[in-house]
C-alpha positions in Angstrom: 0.0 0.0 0.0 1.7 2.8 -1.3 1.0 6.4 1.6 1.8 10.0 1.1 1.7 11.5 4.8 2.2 16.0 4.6 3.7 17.1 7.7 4.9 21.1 8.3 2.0 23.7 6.9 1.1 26.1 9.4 0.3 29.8 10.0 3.2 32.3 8.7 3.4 35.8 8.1 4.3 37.3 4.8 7.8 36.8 4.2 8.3 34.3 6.5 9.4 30.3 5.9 8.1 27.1 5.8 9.1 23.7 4.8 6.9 20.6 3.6 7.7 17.5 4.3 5.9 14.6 2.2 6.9 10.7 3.7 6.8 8.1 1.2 6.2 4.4 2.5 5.6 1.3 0.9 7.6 1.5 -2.4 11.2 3.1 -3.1 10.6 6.5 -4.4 13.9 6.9 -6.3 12.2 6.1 -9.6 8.9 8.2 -9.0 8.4 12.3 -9.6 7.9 13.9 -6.5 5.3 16.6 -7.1 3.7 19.8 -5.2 0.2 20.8 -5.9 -1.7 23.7 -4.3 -5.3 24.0 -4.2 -6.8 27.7 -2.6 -10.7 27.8 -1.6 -12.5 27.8 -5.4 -10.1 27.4 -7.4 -8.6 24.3 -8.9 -5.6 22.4 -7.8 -2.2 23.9 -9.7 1.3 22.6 -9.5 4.0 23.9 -7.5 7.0 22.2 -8.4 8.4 18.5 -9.5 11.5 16.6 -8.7 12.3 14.5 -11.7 13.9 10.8 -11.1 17.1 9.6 -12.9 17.9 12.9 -14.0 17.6 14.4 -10.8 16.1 18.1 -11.9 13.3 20.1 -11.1 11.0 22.2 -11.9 8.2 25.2 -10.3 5.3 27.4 -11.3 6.6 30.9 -12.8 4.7 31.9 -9.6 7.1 30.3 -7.0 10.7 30.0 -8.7 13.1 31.7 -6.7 11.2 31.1 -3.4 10.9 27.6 -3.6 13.2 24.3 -3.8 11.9 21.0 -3.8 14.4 18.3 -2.8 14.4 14.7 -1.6 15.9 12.6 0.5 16.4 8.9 -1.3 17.5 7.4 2.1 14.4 8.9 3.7 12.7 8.1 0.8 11.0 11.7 1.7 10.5 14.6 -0.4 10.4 18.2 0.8 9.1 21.7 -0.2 11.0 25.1 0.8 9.1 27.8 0.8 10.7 31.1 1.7 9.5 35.0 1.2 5.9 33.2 1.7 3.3 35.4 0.1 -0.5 36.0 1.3 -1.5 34.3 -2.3 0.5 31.2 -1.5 -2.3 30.2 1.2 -3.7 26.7 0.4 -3.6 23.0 0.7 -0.5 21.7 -0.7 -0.5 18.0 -1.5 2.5 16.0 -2.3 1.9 13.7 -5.2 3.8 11.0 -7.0 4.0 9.0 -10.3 6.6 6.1 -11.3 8.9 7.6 -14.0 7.5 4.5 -16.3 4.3 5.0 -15.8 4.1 8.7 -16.3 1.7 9.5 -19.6 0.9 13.5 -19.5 2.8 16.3 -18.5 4.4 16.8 -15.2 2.7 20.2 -14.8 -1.0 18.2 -14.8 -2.1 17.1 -11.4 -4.2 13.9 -13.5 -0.5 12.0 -14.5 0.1 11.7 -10.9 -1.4 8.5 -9.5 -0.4 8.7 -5.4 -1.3 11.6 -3.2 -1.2 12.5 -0.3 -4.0 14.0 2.2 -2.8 17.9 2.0 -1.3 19.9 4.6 -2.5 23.7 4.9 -0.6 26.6 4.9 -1.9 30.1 5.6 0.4 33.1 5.0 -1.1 36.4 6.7 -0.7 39.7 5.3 
């Protein structure tokens, strides 16, 4: 049984820090994108940032780069989000998300090619 478990959202004051933690169990990760989503009250769920396997890049939303660096730990099999400068917009729940790099059939930046998620973690950044 493959769990995503959030840990770390919180209440932070604009231009304060945070960081995300997403624990992976039952399967290695170290073949699987690690993904961020973000979904704010009535609006849809939008990607954050990815952590690509084998070639070990990433990539963010125009909308976060610069603020925020997704990393993993293999050994942990954990991934984790950075967010610094936090913004009043970047209030939400944020949901890890994973796919295996064989499996993946859409683009990275679409929350339907992931298949595992986890159960979202808020994080409200006041103004």
């Amino acid at each position: 049984q493959v769990q995503l478990v959030e840990s770390g959202g919180g209440l932070v004051q604009a231009g304060g820090s945070l960081r995300l933690s997403c624990a992976a169990s039952g399967r290695t990760f170290g073949s699987y994108y690690m993904g961020w989503f973000r979904q704010a009250p009535g609006k849809e769920r939008e990607f954050v940032a990815t952590s690509i396997p084998n070639v070990g890049s990433t990539d963010y939303a125009d909308s976060v780069k610069g603020r925020f660096t997704i990393s993993r730990d293999s050994a942990e099999n954990t991934a984790y989000l950075q967010m610094n400068s936090l913004k009043p917009e970047d209030t939400a729940v944020y949901y890890c998300a994973a796919v295996e790099w064989a499996n993946r059939r859409g683009s990275y930046f679409s929350a339907s090619t992931y298949n595992y998620w986890g159960q979202g973690t808020q994080v409200t950044v006041s103004s």
